[in-house]
C-alpha positions in Angstrom: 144.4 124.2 12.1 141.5 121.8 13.8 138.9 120.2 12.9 136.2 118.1 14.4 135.0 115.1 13.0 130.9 114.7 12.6 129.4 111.5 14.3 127.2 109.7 11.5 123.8 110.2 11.2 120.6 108.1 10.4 119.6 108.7 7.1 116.9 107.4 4.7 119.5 107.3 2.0 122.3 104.9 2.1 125.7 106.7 1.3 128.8 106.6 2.5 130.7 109.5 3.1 133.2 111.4 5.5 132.8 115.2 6.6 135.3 117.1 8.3 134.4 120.5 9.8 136.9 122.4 10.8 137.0 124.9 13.8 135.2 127.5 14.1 137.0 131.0 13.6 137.0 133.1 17.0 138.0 136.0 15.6 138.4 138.4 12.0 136.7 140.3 10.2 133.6 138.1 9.2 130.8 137.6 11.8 128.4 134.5 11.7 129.9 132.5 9.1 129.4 128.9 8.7 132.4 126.4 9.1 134.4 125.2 5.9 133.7 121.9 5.6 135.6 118.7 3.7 133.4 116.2 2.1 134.4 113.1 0.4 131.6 110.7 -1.2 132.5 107.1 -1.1 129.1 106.1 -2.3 127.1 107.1 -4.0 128.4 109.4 -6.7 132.1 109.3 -5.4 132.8 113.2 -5.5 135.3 115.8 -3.2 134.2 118.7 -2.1 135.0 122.1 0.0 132.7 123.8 1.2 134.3 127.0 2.1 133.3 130.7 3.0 135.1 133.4 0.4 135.3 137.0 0.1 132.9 138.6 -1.5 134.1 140.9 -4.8 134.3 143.8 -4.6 134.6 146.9 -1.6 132.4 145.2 1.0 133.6 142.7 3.7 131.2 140.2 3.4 132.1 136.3 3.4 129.8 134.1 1.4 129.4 130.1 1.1 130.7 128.6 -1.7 132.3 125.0 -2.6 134.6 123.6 -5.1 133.4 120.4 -6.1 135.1 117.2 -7.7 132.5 115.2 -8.9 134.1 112.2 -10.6 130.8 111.5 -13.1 131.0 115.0 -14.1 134.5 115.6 -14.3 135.3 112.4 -15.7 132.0 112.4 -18.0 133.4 111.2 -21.2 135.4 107.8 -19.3 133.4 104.9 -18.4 133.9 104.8 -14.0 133.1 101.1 -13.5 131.8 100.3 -9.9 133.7 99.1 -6.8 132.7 95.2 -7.4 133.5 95.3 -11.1 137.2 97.1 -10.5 137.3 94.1 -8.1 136.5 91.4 -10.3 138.3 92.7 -13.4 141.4 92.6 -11.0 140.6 89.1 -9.9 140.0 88.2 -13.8 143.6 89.7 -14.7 145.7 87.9 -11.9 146.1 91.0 -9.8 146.3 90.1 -6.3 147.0 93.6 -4.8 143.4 94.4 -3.8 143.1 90.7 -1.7 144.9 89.2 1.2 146.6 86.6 1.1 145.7 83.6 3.3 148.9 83.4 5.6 147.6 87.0 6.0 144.3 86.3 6.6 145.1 83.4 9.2 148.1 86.1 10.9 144.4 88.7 11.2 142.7 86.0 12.7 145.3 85.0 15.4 145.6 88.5 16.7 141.9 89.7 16.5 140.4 86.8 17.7 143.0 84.1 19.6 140.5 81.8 20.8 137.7 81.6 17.7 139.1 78.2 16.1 
Protein backbone atom coordinates (compact mmCIF):
# COMPACT_ATOMS: atom_id res chain seq x y z
CA UNK A 1 0.00 0.00 0.00
CA UNK A 2 1.32 3.80 -1.18
CA UNK A 3 0.65 6.82 -0.44
CA UNK A 4 1.67 10.29 -1.63
CA UNK A 5 2.33 12.92 0.62
CA UNK A 6 0.50 16.54 -0.19
CA UNK A 7 2.91 19.56 -0.48
CA UNK A 8 1.56 22.38 2.01
CA UNK A 9 -0.60 24.90 0.92
CA UNK A 10 -1.07 28.80 1.61
CA UNK A 11 -3.81 29.21 3.70
CA UNK A 12 -5.55 32.11 5.51
CA UNK A 13 -5.71 30.05 8.57
CA UNK A 14 -2.72 29.04 10.54
CA UNK A 15 -2.77 25.17 11.32
CA UNK A 16 -0.54 22.70 11.35
CA UNK A 17 -1.39 19.51 10.10
CA UNK A 18 -0.18 16.42 7.99
CA UNK A 19 -2.27 14.61 5.18
CA UNK A 20 -1.48 11.47 3.71
CA UNK A 21 -3.35 10.37 0.54
CA UNK A 22 -2.93 7.23 -0.42
CA UNK A 23 -2.92 5.80 -4.02
CA UNK A 24 -5.44 5.76 -5.99
CA UNK A 25 -7.19 2.34 -6.69
CA UNK A 26 -6.76 1.19 -10.47
CA UNK A 27 -9.07 -1.29 -10.32
CA UNK A 28 -12.50 -3.01 -8.40
CA UNK A 29 -15.66 -2.67 -8.35
CA UNK A 30 -16.16 1.15 -7.34
CA UNK A 31 -15.67 3.72 -10.12
CA UNK A 32 -14.69 7.43 -9.39
CA UNK A 33 -14.15 7.27 -5.83
CA UNK A 34 -12.12 9.69 -3.98
CA UNK A 35 -8.78 8.72 -2.26
CA UNK A 36 -8.80 7.71 1.56
CA UNK A 37 -7.04 10.13 3.22
CA UNK A 38 -4.97 10.31 6.85
CA UNK A 39 -5.18 13.50 8.66
CA UNK A 40 -3.56 14.40 11.79
CA UNK A 41 -4.13 18.07 13.38
CA UNK A 42 -1.24 19.36 15.28
CA UNK A 43 -2.80 22.70 15.69
CA UNK A 44 -5.36 23.81 16.05
CA UNK A 45 -7.84 21.37 17.60
CA UNK A 46 -5.35 18.41 17.66
CA UNK A 47 -7.65 15.65 16.15
CA UNK A 48 -6.97 12.11 13.79
CA UNK A 49 -8.92 11.36 11.21
CA UNK A 50 -9.65 8.84 8.12
CA UNK A 51 -11.25 9.83 5.58
CA UNK A 52 -12.14 6.71 3.91
CA UNK A 53 -14.67 5.44 1.15
CA UNK A 54 -17.12 2.44 2.53
CA UNK A 55 -19.66 0.28 1.16
CA UNK A 56 -22.73 1.32 1.05
CA UNK A 57 -25.67 -1.00 3.11
CA UNK A 58 -27.42 -2.74 1.68
CA UNK A 59 -27.72 -4.76 -2.18
CA UNK A 60 -26.11 -1.91 -4.28
CA UNK A 61 -22.40 -1.51 -4.98
CA UNK A 62 -21.97 1.84 -4.25
CA UNK A 63 -18.88 3.30 -2.25
CA UNK A 64 -19.54 6.44 -0.25
CA UNK A 65 -17.17 9.06 1.73
CA UNK A 66 -17.11 8.74 5.18
CA UNK A 67 -14.40 9.46 8.09
CA UNK A 68 -13.76 8.29 11.54
CA UNK A 69 -12.69 11.09 13.43
CA UNK A 70 -10.54 11.47 16.82
CA UNK A 71 -11.12 14.76 17.93
CA UNK A 72 -9.29 15.07 21.26
CA UNK A 73 -11.70 18.21 22.59
CA UNK A 74 -14.56 16.02 21.87
CA UNK A 75 -13.44 12.80 22.91
CA UNK A 76 -11.67 13.88 25.80
CA UNK A 77 -14.51 16.62 26.64
CA UNK A 78 -14.79 16.15 30.26
CA UNK A 79 -10.47 16.38 30.88
CA UNK A 80 -8.90 19.68 30.99
CA UNK A 81 -6.19 19.40 27.43
CA UNK A 82 -3.71 22.12 28.52
CA UNK A 83 -1.81 23.68 25.50
CA UNK A 84 1.65 22.77 24.11
CA UNK A 85 3.51 25.84 26.09
CA UNK A 86 1.74 25.03 29.35
CA UNK A 87 2.60 21.02 29.20
CA UNK A 88 5.99 22.63 28.61
CA UNK A 89 6.25 24.79 31.41
CA UNK A 90 4.50 22.53 33.93
CA UNK A 91 7.35 20.01 32.96
CA UNK A 92 10.03 22.69 33.47
CA UNK A 93 8.13 23.64 36.92
CA UNK A 94 8.35 19.82 38.06
CA UNK A 95 12.08 19.15 37.24
CA UNK A 96 11.32 17.07 34.08
CA UNK A 97 14.03 17.43 31.79
CA UNK A 98 12.76 14.90 29.08
CA UNK A 99 11.04 17.45 26.75
CA UNK A 100 14.63 19.75 26.67
CA UNK A 101 18.17 19.19 25.52
CA UNK A 102 20.67 19.25 27.29
CA UNK A 103 23.46 21.65 26.61
CA UNK A 104 26.46 19.17 25.78
CA UNK A 105 23.63 18.20 23.34
CA UNK A 106 22.89 21.34 22.21
CA UNK A 107 26.66 22.33 21.61
CA UNK A 108 27.15 18.36 19.81
CA UNK A 109 23.84 19.90 17.24
CA UNK A 110 25.73 22.86 16.71
CA UNK A 111 29.16 21.35 15.79
CA UNK A 112 27.62 19.08 13.21
CA UNK A 113 24.97 21.46 11.61
CA UNK A 114 26.93 24.37 11.56
CA UNK A 115 31.01 23.81 12.01
CA UNK A 116 32.09 27.10 11.31
CA UNK A 117 29.24 29.53 13.12
CA UNK A 118 31.24 30.30 16.49
Amino acid sequence: MGCVCVRPLALNEAKVEVRIQFKDVSQGIFKDISRNELVLRIQPSEAVYLKMNAKAPGLYTRALPTEMDLTYKRRFSDNKIPEAYEALILDALKGDHSNFVRHDELDVAWKVRAPNVK
